[in-house]
PAKELUM-30875 format. One record per residue: x, y, z of N, C-alpha, C in turn; residue number from 1; residue in three letters. Coordinates in nm, 3 decimals. Example, Ala and Ser with C-alpha at 12.3 -4.5 7.8 and 13.67 -1.06 7.14 Angstrom:
<kemars>
KEMAR     n_c1     n_c2     n_c3    ca_c1    ca_c2    ca_c3     c_c1     c_c2     c_c3  num  residu
KEMAR    1.319   -0.569    0.780    1.230   -0.450    0.780    1.320   -0.330    0.780    1     ala
KEMAR    1.285   -0.225    0.708    1.367   -0.106    0.714    1.290    0.003    0.787    2     ser
</kemars>
This chain:
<kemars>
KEMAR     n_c1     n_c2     n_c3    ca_c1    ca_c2    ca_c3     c_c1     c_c2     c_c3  num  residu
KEMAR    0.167    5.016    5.872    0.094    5.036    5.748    0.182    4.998    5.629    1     unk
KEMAR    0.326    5.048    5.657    0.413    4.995    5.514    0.450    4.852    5.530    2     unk
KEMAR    0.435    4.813    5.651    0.487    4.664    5.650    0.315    4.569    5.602    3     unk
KEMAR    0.224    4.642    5.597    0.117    4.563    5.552    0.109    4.599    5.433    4     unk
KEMAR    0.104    4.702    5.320    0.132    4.734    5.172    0.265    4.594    5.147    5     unk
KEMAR    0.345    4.608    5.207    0.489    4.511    5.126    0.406    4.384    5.177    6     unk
KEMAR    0.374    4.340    5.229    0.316    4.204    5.271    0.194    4.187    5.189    7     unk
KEMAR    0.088    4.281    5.151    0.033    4.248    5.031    0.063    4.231    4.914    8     unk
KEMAR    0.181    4.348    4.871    0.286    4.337    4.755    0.364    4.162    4.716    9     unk
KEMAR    0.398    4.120    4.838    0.459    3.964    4.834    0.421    3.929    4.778   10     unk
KEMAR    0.223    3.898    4.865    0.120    3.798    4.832    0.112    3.797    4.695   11     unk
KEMAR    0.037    3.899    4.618   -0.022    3.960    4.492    0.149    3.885    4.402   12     unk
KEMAR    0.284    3.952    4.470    0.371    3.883    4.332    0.388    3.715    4.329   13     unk
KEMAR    0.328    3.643    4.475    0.349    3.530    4.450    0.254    3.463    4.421   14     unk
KEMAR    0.085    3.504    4.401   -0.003    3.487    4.321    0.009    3.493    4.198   15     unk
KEMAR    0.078    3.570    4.140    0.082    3.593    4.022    0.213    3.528    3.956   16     unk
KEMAR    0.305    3.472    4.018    0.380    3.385    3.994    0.328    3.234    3.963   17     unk
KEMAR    0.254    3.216    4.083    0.156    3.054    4.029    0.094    3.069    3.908   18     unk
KEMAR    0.012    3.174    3.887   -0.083    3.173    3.758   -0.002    3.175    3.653   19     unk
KEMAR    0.120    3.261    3.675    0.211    3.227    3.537    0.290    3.099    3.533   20     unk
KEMAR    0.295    3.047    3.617    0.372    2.905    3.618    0.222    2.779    3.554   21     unk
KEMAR    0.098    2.854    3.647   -0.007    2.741    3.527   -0.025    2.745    3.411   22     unk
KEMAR   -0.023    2.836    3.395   -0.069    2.890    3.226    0.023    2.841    3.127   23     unk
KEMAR    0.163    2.839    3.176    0.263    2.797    3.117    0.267    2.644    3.102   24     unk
KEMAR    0.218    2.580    3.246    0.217    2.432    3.209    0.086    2.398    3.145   25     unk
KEMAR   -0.025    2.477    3.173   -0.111    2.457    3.050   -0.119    2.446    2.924   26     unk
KEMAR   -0.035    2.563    2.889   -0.029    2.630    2.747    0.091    2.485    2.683   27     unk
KEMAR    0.187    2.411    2.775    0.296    2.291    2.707    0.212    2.209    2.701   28     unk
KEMAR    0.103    2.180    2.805    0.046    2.033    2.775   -0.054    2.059    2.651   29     unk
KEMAR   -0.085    2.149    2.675   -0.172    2.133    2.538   -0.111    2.152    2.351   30     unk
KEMAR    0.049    2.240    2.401    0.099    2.154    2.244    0.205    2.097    2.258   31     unk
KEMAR    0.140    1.988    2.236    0.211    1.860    2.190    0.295    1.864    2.090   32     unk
KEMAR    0.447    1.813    2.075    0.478    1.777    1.953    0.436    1.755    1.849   33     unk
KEMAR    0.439    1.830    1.706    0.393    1.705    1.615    0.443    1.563    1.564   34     unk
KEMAR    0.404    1.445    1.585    0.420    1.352    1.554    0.450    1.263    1.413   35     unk
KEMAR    0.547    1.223    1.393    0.533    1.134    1.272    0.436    1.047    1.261   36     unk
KEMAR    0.376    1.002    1.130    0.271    0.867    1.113    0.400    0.753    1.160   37     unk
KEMAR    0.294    0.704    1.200    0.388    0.599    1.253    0.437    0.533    1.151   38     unk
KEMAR    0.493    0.442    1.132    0.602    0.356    0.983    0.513    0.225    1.008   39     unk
KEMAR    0.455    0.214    0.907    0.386    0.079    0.924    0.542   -0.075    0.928   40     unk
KEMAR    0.495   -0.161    0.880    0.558   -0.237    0.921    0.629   -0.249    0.753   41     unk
KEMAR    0.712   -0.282    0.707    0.803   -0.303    0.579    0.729   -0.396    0.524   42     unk
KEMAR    0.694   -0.402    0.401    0.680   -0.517    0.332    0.723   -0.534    0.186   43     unk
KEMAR    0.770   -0.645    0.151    0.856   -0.682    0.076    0.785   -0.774   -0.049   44     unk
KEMAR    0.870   -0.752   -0.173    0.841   -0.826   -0.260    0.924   -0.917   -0.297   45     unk
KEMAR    0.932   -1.040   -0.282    1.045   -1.155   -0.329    1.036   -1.155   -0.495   46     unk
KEMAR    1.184   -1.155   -0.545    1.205   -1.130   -0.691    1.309   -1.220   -0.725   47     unk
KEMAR    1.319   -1.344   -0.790    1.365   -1.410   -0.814    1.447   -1.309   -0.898   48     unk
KEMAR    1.598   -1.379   -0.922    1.702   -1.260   -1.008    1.693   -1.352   -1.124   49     unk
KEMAR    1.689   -1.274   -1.253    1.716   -1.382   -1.356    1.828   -1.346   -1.495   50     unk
KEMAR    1.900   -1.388   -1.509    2.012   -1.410   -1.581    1.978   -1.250   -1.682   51     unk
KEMAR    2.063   -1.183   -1.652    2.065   -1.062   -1.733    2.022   -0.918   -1.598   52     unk
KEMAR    1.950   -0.946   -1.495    1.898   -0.891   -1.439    2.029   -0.779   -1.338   53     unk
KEMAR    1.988   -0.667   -1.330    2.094   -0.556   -1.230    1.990   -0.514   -1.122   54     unk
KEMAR    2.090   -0.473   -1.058    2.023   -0.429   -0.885    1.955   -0.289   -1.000   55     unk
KEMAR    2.009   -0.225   -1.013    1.981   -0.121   -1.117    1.815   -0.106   -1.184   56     unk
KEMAR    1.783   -0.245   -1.232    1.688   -0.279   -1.367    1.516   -0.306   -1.205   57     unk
KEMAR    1.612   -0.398   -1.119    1.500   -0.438   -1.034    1.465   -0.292   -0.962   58     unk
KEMAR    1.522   -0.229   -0.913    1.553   -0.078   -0.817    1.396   -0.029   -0.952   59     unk
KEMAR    1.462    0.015   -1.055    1.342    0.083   -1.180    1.224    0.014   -1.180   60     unk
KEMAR    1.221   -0.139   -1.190    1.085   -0.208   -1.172    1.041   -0.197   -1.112   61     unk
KEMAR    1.085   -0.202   -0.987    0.969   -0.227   -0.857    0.948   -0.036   -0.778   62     unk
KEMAR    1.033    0.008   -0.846    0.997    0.174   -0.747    1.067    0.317   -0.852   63     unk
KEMAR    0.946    0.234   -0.941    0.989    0.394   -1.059    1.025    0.513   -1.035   64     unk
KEMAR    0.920    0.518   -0.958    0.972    0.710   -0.867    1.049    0.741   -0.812   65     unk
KEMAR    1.128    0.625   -0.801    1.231    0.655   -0.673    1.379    0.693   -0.714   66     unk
KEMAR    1.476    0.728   -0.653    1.622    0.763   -0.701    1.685    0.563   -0.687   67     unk
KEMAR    1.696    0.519   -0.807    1.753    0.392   -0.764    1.869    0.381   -0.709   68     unk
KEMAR    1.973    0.466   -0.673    2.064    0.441   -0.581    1.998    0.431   -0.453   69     unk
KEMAR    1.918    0.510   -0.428    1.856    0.493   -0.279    1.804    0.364   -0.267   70     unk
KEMAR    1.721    0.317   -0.374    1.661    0.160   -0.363    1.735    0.049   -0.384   71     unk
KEMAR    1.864    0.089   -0.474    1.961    0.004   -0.446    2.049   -0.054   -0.294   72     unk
KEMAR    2.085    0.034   -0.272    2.116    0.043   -0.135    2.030   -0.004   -0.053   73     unk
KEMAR    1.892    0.037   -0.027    1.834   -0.078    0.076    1.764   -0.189    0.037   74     unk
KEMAR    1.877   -0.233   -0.076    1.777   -0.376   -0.124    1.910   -0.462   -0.056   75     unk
KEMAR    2.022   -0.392   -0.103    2.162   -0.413   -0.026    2.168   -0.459    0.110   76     unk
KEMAR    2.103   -0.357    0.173    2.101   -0.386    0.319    2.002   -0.514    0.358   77     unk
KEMAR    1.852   -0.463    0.289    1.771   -0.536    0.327    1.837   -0.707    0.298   78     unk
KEMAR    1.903   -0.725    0.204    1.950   -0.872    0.199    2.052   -0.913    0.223   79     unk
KEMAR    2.129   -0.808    0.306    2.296   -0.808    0.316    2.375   -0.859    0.175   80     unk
KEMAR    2.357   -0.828    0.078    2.422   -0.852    0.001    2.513   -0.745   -0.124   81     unk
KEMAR    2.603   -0.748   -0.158    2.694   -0.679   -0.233    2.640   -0.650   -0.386   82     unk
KEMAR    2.681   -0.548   -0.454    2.657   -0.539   -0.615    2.635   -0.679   -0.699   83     unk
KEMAR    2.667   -0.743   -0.639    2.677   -0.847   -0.738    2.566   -0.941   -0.689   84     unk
KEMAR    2.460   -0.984   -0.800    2.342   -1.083   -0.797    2.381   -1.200   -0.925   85     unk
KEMAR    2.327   -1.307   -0.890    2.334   -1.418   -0.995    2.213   -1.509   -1.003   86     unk
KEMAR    2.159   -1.547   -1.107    2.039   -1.571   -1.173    2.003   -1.692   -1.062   87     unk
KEMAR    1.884   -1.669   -0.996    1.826   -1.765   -0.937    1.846   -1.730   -0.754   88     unk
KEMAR    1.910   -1.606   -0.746    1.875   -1.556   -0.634    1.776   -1.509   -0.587   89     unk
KEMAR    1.727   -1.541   -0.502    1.558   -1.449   -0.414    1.615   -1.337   -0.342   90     unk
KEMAR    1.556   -1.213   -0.366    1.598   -1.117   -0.317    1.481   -1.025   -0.249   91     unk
KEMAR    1.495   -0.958   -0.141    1.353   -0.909   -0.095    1.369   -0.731   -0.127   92     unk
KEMAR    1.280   -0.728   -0.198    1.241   -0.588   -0.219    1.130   -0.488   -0.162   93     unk
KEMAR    1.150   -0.385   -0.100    1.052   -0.303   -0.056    0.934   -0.301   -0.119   94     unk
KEMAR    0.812   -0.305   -0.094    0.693   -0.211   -0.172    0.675   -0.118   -0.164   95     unk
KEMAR    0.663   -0.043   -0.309    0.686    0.133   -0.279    0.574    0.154   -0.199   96     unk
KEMAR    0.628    0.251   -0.082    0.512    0.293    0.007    0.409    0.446   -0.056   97     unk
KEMAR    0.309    0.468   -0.035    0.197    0.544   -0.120    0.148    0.626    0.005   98     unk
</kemars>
């Protein structure tokens, strides 16, 4: 009689082990990470440089809102090029994204 109570006891804790092991993989698949929007693709504005012009002046034109060191810097990258611009360079600039 006690060896059939502990042998139901097993059953019942290893029943109840599966259901908590589903519920659990239920309860992950259903939350998901939240996801970033995806990054659309970059697009750029070509800006001819013209005699008087600073990474500085273009950074303010083309992305008012923005901190122009930050837009400086990836106008930098985006064209591999250093502080220094000279009149009649094409340079590619981000479009502020919205």
């Amino acid at each position: 009689m006690i060896a059939e109570i502990e042998t139901q006891l097993i059953a019942a804790a290893v029943v109840v082990g599966i259901l908590v092991t589903l519920i659990t993989i239920l309860i992950a698949t259903q939350l998901q990470p939240l996801t970033e929007a995806t990054p659309t693709e970059t697009q750029y504005i070509a800006h001819t440089v013209q005699l008087g012009d600073t990474l500085w002046d273009i950074s303010v034109k083309y992305q008012p809102n923005e901190d122009p060191r930050r837009v400086i810097w990836e106008i930098q990258q985006d064209n591999d090029i250093g502080p220094i611009i000279r009149p009649g360079d094409i340079i590619r600039v981000r479009k502020p994204s919205f």
